[in-house]
Each structure stands twice: as C-alpha cells, then as structure tokens.
N, C-alpha and C positions, 0 to 999 in steps of 0.2 A: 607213208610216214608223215606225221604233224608236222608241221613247222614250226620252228621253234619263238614264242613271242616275239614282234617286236621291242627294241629298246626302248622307254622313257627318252624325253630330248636329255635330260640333264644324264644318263645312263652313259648313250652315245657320245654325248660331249668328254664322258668321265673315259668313255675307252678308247674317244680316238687323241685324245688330249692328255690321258695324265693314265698312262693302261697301268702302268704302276701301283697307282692307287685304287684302279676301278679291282684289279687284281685282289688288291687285301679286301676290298669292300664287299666282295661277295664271300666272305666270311665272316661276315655280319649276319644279324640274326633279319629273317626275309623282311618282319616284320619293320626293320627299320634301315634296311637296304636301299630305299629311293630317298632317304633322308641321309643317307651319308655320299650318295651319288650329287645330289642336291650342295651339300655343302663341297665336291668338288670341283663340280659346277662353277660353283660360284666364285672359289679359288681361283681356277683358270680365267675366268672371269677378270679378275683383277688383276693377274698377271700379264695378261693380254695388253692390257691398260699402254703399259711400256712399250710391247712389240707393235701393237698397231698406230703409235703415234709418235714420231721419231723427234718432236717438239715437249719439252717439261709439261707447258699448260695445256698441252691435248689432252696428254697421261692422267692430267688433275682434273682435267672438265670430267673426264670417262670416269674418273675413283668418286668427282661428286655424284655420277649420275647415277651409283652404286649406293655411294652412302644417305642418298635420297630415297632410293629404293627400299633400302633396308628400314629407314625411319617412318617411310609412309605405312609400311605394312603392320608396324610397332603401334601406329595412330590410327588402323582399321582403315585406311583409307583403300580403295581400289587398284591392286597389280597394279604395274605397266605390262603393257603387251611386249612380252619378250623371253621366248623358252625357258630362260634360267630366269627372270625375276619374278614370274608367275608361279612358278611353284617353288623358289624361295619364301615370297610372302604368305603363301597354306602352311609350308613350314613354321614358317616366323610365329604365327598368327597360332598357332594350333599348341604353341610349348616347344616345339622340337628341337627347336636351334636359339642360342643366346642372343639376341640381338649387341648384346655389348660384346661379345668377344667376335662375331663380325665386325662390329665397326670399329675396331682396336686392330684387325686387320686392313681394314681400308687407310685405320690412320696411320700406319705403319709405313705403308707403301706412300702415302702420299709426303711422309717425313721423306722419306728417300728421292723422293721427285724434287723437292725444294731444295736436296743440299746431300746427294748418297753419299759424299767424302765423311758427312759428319758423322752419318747412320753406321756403326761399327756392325760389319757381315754379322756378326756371332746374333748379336741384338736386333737386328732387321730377321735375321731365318727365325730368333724365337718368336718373333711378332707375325709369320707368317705362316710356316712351317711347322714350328713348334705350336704355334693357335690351331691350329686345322689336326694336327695328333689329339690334342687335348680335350678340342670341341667334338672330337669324332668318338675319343672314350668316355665324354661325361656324356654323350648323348647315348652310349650304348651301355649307360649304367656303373662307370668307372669311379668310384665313390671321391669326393674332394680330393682326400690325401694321395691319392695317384694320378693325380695331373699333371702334379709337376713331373713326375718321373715318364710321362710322356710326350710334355713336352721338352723335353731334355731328345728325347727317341725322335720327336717331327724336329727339334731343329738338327742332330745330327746327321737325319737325311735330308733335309734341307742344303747342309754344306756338302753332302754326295754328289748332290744333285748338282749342286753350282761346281764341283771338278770335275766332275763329267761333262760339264757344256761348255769349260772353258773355251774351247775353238769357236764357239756359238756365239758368244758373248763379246768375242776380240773381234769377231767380222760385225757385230754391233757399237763397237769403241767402247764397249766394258770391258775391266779389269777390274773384279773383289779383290784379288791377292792385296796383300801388303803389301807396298810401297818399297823399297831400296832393299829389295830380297834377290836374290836369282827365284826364277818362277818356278820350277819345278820343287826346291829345296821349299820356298813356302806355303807352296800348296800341300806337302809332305808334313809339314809341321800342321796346316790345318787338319788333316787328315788323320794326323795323334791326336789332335784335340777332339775331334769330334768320335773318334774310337773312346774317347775316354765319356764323352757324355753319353754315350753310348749305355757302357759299364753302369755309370752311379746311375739314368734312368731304369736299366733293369733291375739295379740293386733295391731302386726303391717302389719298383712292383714287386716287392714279399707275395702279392695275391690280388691273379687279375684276372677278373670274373670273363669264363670262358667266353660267354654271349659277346666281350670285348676286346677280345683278342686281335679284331680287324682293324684295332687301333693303335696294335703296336707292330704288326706285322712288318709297315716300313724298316723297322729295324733291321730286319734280316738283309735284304737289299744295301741298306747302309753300310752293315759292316765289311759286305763283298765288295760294294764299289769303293771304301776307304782303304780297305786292304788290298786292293788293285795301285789305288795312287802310292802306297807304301814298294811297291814292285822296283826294282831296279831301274827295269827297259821302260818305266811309265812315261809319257810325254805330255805335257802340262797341251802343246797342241793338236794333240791326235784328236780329231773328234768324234765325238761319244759314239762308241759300236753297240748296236742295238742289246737287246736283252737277247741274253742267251738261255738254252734253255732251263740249265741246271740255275739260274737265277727264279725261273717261275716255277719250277722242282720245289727250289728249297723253299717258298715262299709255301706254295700250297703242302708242303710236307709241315709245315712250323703251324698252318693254319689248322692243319685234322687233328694234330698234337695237341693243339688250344696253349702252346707254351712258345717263348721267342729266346 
C-alpha cells in the first residue's frame, strides 16, 4: 500500500497546532488547501507570539518580525527563511492572501500587548478570529457581502475557544472574563453572546458558495462548545477535554452537506 503524502510544513503546523481548523480546511477546494493551511499557519504564528515570550516586548519584537515579513513580501523583496514565512510570501506575492487583513491581524494582537485591559474580548477575537473566517472565505471565493457574516462565525468561535481554555489561560495569569462577575455566570452570559453572533452570521449567509463552506465550518464546533458552557455542571476551571468524536462527526457531516 502507498503511503500517504507527506504534509506541507504549514499543513503539519495547521494539524498539530490548530486540528480544529486543519479539520474544516480540508473541505476546501484541493486547489486552494495549502493556502488556507498557510494562513493557519500563520495565525498560530502570531498567537504563539504571547505563549513563547512571557515579557509584552518579546510578544511585540515576535508580532514586528511578522509584520516585516508580511510587508517584505508585499515589496517583492526575498522570504525569510522560515517554514511559515516562505510560503506565506508565494502566497502574499501570487494574489492569494490580503496583505492588509493580515496586518490588521498582527495590529490587533499587538493593541493587546500594549494594554489587553483596553482591547474589549469581543473586538480583539473580531480582529483575529473573526480576520482568519473572513480571509479564509474571500479567498475561497466568498463574495464581499458575506464576510461579515463570517466574521461574526470566526469570532464566535474565537470566544469557544477562549472558554474552553480558560484553565489554560489562569495557569498563564489571563482572565478575558469581565471583571466583578462570578466566573462561571460570565462566562455563560459570553456564551449567549456569542450563540447569538453565531445566529445573525448564518442569517446573513442567505448563500454560501459550496467551494466555501471550509470557512464556516468553525461554526458548528462553536455552537457545541457554547452550548456545553450553557450546561449546568459546566466549570469555568475544568480544562478543555480534548475533541470528541461526535465533534469531528458533526463537522465532517456539515462539511459533505456544503451547509453549516
């Protein structure tokens, strides 16, 4: 029996880093599968930013040495040697990827290094979360008027994402929640909020070109892990239990359907 290809560095990085996403993204059409790998890539890329430097100005030196990357390649100037910014810049460079709605996600993250009290969750996850839905459906052909309604769908799994790690996050000295809440009860009230962005971005995909489906996919995970924190027995510190199966079920079932 063949063996089955290896993965792309940016493929690997997207499955052993973000399998969530690598998951919807191979419901993308083949032809533009290493370019939505790529922009995951890149994501975790800048999320790392925080995890690998326990200092603001490490975080900031790591998000400039991104936002240099992305601008060199925008100027034709030559890569850096580096698995994800080498074949970010063939991206960049070839049409594939917006360089402006990357660096709206570098400048997102770096507002939150300067001062995250300021950066309100909701508007930090649309600036990162909700960027990476958006960019993932205009590049699979997702016409203007439906971006917003995906990024509505990346940032409510943005906010999934962030109750599900809260134990992750406390052993890092982060707290998203709002301030002078009990934890559980506010993290339940984000979890209506984002079940509700949920709602109006489906509402405002009336028609979402099948080839683009891998861009809303997240949604479906969103709504499982929101209506988990909605659960009585939920515990704002239990930390995140891995995916289950009926999680990567419903995901590739929503995916053959081409509907979310």
């Amino acid at each position: 029996m063949a063996e089955a290809p290896a993965l792309s560095a940016p493929a690997e990085i997207a499955r052993r880093h973000d399998p969530d996403r690598f998951l919807c993204a191979l419901f993308a059409p083949a032809e533009k599968r290493e370019t939505v790998f790529t922009l995951i890539a890149f994501n975790h890329e800048l999320a790392r930013a925080r995890e690998a430097a326990r200092e603001p100005l490490m975080a900031l030196i790591r998000l400039q040495w991104w936002r240099e990357a992305v601008e060199e390649a925008v100027a034709g100037k030559p890569a850096r040697r580096h698995e994800v910014a080498e074949p970010l810049s063939r991206e960049i460079r070839a049409g594939a990827l917006d360089p402006a709605a990357l660096l709206r996600m570098v400048e997102v993250r770096e507002e939150a290094e300067t001062g995250e009290e300021a950066v309100p969750l909701i508007d930090r996850l649309r600036g990162t979360a909700g960027a990476m839905a958006a960019e993932t459906g205009r590049l699979l052909g997702v016409p203007e008027e439906g971006l917003d309604g995906l990024r509505r769908i990346g940032t409510a799994y943005g906010l999934a994402g962030t109750l599900r790690s809260l134990a992750v996050l406390a052993a890092q000295e982060r707290d998203p929640l709002p301030p002078g809440r009990e934890p559980a009860e506010a993290a339940r009230e984000l979890a209506r909020e984002g079940l509700m962005l949920l709602e109006e971005g489906r509402r405002s995909l009336s028609f979402l070109p099948r080839q683009a489906v891998a861009a809303a996919l997240p949604a479906v995970l969103a709504q499982r892990d929101l209506r988990r924190v909605l659960r009585p027995d939920w515990q704002p510190g239990a930390p995140p239990a891995p995916r289950a199966l009926g999680d990567r079920l419903a995901v590739t079932w929503a995916g053959w359907r081409g509907r979310v």
